[in-house]
C-alpha positions as CSV (number, residue, x, y, z in Angstrom):
1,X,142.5,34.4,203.9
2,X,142.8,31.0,202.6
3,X,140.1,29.8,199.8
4,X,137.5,27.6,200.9
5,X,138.4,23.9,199.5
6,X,135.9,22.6,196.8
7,X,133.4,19.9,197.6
8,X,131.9,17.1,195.2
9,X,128.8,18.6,193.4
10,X,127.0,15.1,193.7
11,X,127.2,15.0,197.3
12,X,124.7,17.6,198.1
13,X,122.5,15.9,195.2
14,X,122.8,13.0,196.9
15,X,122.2,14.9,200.2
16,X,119.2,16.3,198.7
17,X,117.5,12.9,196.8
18,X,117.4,11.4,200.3
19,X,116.3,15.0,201.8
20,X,113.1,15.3,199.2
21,X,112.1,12.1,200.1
22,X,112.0,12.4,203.6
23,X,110.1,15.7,202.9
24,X,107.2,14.6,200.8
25,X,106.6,11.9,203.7
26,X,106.7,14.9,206.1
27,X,104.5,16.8,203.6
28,X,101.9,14.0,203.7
29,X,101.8,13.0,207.4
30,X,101.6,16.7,207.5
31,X,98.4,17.0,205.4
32,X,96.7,14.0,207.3
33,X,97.1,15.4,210.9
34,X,95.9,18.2,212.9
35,X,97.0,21.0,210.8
36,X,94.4,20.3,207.7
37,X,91.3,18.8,209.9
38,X,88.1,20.7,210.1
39,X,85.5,20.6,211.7
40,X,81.7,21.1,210.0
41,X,79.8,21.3,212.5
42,X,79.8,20.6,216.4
43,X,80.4,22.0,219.9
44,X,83.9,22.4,221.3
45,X,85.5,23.6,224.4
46,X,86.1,27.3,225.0
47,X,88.1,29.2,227.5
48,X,88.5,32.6,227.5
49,X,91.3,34.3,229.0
50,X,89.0,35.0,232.6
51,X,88.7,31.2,233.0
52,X,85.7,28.8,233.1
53,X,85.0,26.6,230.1
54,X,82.0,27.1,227.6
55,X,80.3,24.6,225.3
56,X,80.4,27.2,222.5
57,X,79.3,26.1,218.3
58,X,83.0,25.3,216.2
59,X,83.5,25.0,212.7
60,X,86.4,25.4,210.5
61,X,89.6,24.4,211.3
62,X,90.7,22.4,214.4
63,X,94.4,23.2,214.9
64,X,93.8,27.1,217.1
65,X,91.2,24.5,219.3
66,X,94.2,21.8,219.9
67,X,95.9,22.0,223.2
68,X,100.0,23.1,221.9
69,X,100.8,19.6,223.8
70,X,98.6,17.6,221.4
71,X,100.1,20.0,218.0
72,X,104.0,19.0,219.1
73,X,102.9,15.4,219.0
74,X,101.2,15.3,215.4
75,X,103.5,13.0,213.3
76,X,103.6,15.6,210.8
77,X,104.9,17.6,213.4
78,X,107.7,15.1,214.6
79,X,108.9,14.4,211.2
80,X,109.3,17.6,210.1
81,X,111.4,18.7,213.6
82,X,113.3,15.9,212.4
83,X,114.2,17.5,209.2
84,X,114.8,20.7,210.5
85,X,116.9,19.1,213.2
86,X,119.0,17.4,209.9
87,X,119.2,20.7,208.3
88,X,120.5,22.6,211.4
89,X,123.4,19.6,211.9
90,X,124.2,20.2,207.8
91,X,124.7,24.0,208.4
92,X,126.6,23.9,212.0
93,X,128.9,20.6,211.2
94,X,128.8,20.2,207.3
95,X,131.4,17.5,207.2
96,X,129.6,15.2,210.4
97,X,126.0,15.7,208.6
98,X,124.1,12.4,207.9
99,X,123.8,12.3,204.3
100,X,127.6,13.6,203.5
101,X,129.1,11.0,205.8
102,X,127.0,8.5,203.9
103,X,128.0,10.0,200.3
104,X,131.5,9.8,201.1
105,X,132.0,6.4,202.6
106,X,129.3,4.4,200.2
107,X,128.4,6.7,197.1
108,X,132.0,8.5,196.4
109,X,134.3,5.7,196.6
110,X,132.2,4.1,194.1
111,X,132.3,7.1,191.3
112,X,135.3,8.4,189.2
113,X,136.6,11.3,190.8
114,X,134.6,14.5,190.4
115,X,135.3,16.9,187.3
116,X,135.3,20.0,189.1
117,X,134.7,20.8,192.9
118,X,132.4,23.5,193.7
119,X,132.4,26.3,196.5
120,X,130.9,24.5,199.5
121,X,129.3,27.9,200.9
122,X,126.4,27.8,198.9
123,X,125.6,24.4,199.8
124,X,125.5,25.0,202.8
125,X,123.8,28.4,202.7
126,X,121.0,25.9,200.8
127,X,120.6,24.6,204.1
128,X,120.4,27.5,205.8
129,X,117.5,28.3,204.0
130,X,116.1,24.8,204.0
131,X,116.1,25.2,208.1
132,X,114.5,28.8,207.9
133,X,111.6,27.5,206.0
134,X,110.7,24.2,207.9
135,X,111.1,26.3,211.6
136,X,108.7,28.2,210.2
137,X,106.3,25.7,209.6
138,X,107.2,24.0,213.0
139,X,106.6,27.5,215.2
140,X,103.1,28.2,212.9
141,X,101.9,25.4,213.7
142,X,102.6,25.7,217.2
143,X,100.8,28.8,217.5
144,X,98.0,27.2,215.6
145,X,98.3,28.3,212.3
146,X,95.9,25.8,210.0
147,X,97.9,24.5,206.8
148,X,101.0,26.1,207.7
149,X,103.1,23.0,208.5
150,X,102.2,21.2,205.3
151,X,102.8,24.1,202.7
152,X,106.2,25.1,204.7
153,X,107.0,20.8,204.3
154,X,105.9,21.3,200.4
155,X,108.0,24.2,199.9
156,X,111.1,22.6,201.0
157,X,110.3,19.5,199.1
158,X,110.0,21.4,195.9
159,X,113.3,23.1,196.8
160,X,115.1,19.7,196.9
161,X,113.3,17.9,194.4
162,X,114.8,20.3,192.4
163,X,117.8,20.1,193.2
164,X,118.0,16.1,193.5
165,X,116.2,15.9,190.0
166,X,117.7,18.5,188.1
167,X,120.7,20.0,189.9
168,X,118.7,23.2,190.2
169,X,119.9,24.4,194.0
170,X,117.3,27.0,194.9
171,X,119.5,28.5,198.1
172,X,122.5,28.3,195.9
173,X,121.0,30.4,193.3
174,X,119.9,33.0,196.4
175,X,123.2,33.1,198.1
176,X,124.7,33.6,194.0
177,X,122.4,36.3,193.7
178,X,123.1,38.0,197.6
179,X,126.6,37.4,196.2
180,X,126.2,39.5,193.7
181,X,124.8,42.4,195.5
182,X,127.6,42.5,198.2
183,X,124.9,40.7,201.0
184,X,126.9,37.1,201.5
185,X,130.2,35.6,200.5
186,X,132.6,38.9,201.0
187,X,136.4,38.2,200.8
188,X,138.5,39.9,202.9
């Protein structure tokens, strides 16, 4: 089997500057929508699963009350599909994602040629996991879960904040780690 071909380091962390950013915008519109508001004190709308509708006391958190049409359109919502959408096209077509395109037709001509090339599985498995933890979010949040959406938007900002800001690649340390204990990255 041939070896995988090296990639430039500072293309993911370029990939992953423009990634945080659009995360902690997704984190915010996240924490201003339906998944954080609550309710004090009111009547709401009740159906129970034998029909009719009662005018029942709510208080706490709104999202379980929101019809699943009005949670898909929360720009929260939207922006972080968006992201995992990204994410998905990074892990299925690496070299026709967004970001990498960009990096090497307007970043990497511009730069001396890398020092070393790095494995571009990790990477890549980075994104994986970036995808796992926003569809999280995303299906939570259908189902009504309060707060979910905007912790699973946080989390994956951290992650590449991280790695944008101090070349720290949380998923590449995992898949190093799976490596290790024969899980991921087996030569044949």
């Amino acid at each position: 089997m041939a070896e995988a071909r090296g990639i430039d380091p500072r293309g993911p962390r370029f990939a992953a500057s423009i990634t945080s950013v659009l995360l902690l915008v997704a984190t915010l519109l996240a924490l201003l929508g339906s998944s954080t508001a609550r309710t004090d004190a009111g009547f709401g709308w009740l159906s129970p699963l034998g029909g009719g509708m009662f005018i029942v006391p709510v208080q706490g958190w709104v999202l379980p009350f929101t019809p699943i049409s009005m949670r898909v359109l929360d720009l929260g919502f939207l922006t972080v599909l968006v992201i995992a959408l990204l994410f998905l096209w990074s892990v299925l077509s690496p070299r026709t994602a967004p970001w990498g395109v960009l990096y090497r037709r307007a970043i990497q001509p511009r730069l001396a040629p890398p020092t070393d090339l790095e494995d571009p599985r990790p990477p890549r498995f980075a994104q994986g996991v970036g995808l796992v933890v926003t569809s999280i979010g995303l299906i939570l949040h259908v189902v009504g879960v309060p707060l979910a959406l905007p912790v699973a938007a946080a989390l994956a900002f951290m992650a590449a904040f991280l790695n944008a800001v101090f070349g720290l690649c949380l998923g590449c340390q995992l898949w190093l780690l799976l490596q290790r204990v024969g899980l991921v990255g087996r030569t044949a």
